[in-house]
N, C-alpha and C positions, 0 to 999 in steps of 0.2 A: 504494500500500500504506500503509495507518495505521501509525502511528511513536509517536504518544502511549505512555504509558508503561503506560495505565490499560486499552490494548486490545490488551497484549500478553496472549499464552496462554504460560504457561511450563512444562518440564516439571515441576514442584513440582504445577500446578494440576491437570494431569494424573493424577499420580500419587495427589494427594488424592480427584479424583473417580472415579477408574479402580474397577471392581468387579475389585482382583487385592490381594493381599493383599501380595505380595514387588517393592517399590519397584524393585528390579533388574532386571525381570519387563518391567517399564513401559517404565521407561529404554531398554531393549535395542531395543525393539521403536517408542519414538519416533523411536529414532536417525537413521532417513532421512527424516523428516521437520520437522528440528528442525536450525537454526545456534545452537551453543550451546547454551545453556541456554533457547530460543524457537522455538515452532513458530511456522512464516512460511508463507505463503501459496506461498511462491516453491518453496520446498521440499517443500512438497508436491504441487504440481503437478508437478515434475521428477521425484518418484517417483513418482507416477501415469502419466505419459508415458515413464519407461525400464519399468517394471512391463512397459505395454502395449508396449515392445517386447520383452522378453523373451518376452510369452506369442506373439507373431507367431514369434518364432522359433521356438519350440518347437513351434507347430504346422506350420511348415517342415519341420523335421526332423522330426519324426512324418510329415508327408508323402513325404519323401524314403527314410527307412524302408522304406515301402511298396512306392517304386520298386525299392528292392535288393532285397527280396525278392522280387517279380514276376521281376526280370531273374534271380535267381537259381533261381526256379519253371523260368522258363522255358531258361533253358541246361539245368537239370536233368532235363529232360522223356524225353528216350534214355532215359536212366539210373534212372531214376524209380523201378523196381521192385526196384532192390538195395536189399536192407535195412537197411542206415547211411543212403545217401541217403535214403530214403523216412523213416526216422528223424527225421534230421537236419531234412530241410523240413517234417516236423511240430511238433518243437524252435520252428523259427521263426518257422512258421504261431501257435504259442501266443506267442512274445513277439509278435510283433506285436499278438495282440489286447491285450495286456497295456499295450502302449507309445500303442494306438488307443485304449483307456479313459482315457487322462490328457484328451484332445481335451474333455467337457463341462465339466471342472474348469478349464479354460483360457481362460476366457467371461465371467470375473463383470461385466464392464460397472461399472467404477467408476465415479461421480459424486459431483461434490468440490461440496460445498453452499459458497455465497460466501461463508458465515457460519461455516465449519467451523472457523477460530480460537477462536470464540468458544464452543464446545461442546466441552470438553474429554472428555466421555467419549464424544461423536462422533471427537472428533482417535484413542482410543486404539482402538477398534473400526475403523477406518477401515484404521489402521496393523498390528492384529494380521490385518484381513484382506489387505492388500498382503504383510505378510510370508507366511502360509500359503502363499499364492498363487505368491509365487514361489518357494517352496521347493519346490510340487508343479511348477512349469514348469522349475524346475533338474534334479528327477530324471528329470521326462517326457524334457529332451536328452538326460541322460546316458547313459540305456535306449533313446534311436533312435538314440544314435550308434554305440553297443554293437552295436545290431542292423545299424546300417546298413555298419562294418567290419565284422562277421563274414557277414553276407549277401555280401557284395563280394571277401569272401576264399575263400568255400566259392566261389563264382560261377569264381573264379580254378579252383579245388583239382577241379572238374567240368571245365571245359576244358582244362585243361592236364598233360595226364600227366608228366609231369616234376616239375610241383609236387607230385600225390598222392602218387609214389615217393620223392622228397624227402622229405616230411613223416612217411613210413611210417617210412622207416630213420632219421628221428632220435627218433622216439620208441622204437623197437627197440633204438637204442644208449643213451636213457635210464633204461630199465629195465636194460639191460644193466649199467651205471654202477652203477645203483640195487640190482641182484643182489651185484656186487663191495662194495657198501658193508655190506651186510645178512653176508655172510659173515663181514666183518670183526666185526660189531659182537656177531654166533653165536659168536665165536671168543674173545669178550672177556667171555662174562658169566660166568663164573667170578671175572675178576680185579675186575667192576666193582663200586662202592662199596656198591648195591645189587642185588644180584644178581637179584632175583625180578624188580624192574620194568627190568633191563635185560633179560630173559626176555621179558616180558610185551610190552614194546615193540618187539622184533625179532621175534616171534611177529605183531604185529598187520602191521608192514610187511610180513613176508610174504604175509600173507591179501591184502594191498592189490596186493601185488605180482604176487599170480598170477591175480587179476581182470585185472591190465592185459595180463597175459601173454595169457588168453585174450579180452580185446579184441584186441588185436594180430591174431591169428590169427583171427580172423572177420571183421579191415579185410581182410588180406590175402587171404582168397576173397573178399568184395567185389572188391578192387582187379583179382582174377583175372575177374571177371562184367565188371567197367565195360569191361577189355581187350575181352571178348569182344565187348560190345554194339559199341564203339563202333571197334574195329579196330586199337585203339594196341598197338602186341607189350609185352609184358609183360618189365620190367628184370629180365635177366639176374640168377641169384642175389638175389630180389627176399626180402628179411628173413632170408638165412643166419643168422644169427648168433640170430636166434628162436627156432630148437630148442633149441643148446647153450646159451643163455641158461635155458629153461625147467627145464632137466635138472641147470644149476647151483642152482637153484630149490628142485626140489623135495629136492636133496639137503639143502638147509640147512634145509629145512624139516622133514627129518625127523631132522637133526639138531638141531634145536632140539626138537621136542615127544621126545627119548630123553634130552634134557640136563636134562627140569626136573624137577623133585622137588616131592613132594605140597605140601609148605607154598607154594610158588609158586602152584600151581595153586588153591590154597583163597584166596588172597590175589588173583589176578588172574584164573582161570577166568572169573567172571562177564562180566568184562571182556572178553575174547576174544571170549566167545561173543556180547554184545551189538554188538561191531565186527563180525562173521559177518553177524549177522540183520542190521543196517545194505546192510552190503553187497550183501547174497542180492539185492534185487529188483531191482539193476543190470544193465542187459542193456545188450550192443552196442548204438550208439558208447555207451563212455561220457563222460563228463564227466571228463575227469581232476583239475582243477580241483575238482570236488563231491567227487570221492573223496579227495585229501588234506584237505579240510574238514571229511567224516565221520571220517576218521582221527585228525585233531588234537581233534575232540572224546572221543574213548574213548581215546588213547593215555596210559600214567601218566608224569607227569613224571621225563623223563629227560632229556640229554641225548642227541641221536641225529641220523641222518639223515633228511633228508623221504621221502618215498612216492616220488619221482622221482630 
């Protein structure tokens, strides 16, 4: 490696030839390729060679992806025609082509010219494409490993009735929780500081709440179909507590729309009704997860409880 002083490349020389206007911009994006204040030959090949192992792994795991999903096609296959599963493995069926699409951005085929010190706005072209690159191979993992635990967990949640009934009754006791909290907070807008958006935001958790309620109750005939297909008996007292959950529900719900008074409604109506139309095109499974996200986007700052 040359050492003279005259055929060093520095970041300075970089930045001056770089076609990028904000010198921090440069900096940032020299930084794995650069000891100190000098890009080195040495250093740039060390991040051309972890580069190219990053993108191998990532298309490891994009491969392995695939595998949980197939093994989870295929334990699913009995079951196939209840409508959460069949759901559900369309869900996956779309991330995976999503998480498959990262696969040609994963390819670039770097080649480090012998000269490449000496071309500084080679050097900075060179580095902003190692950085893109792996920023798309860091999310391509983070979306097959996403997929590759949730494929592996439904895989579990299909064979194992124990797990599905498990899973049912704690999200039934979460809304349960979640109905106790909503009463409290029905019970409190009178005294709270501002009354309309404590209205408005215990108004919205309900609508949220009684989407889940009838999620719930559409797992539970599934979970009653999978019993049948597949011959597992069906746990005794399987979501009790789902009616009278529902029924505490709807009372606060209608005590809440008796409690509020027109200036509320002129101030937040809009509101409400934009969390509704959100909502409406939600069909079993849903996403619990997407529904507290649409929620926190239309809820008006308040302090309060989540959706769950």
């Amino acid at each position: 490696m040359e050492t003279a002083e005259s055929d060093e490349l520095t970041v300075a020389d970089v930045i001056e030839a770089a076609d990028e206007p904000d010198p921090g911009v440069v900096r940032d994006a020299l930084e794995p390729v650069t000891e100190g204040e000098t890009v080195t030959h040495a250093a740039v090949e060390a991040t051309v060679s972890d580069t190219s192992k990053l993108l191998a792994t990532a298309e490891t795991r994009i491969e392995l992806a695939g595998d949980a999903y197939e093994d989870a096609v295929e334990a699913a296959d009995p079951i196939s025609d209840v409508p959460s599963v069949r759901r559900r493995l369309g869900a996956f069926r779309g991330r995976l082509s999503t998480v498959e699409s990262f696969v040609p951005e994963l390819r670039p085929g770097f080649a480090v010219p012998d000269d490449i010190r000496h071309r500084p706005e080679g050097v900075y072209d060179l580095a902003v494409e190692i950085r893109d690159v792996v920023a798309t191979a860091q999310e391509a993992i983070e979306a097959a490993d996403d997929l590759s635990f949730d494929a592996e967990q439904f895989e579990s949640w299909v064979t194992h009735s124990d797990r599905r009934y498990d899973a049912f009754e704690e999200d039934v006791e979460l809304v349960r929780e979640s109905v106790a909290d909503l009463e409290a907070a029905a019970d409190a807008v009178a005294d709270a500081d501002d009354p309309a958006a404590q209205w408005a935001d215990a108004t919205m958790r309900g609508q949220v709440l009684s989407l889940l309620v009838s999620d719930l109750r559409a797992e539970r005939r599934d979970l009653r179909a999978i019993a049948e297909l597949t011959g597992d008996p069906v746990r005794d007292g399987l979501g009790a507590a789902l009616g009278p959950t529902a029924d505490r529900l709807e009372a606060v719900e209608s005590a809440l729309a008796g409690r509020a008074v027109p200036a509320w409604r002129d101030r937040f109506g809009t509101d409400v009704e934009a969390l509704a139309g959100a909502l409406a095109p939600l069909d079993p499974p849903v996403e619990w997860g997407t529904v507290d996200r649409i929620l926190e986007e239309h809820r008006p700052d308040v302090t309060g409880a989540g959706a769950r």
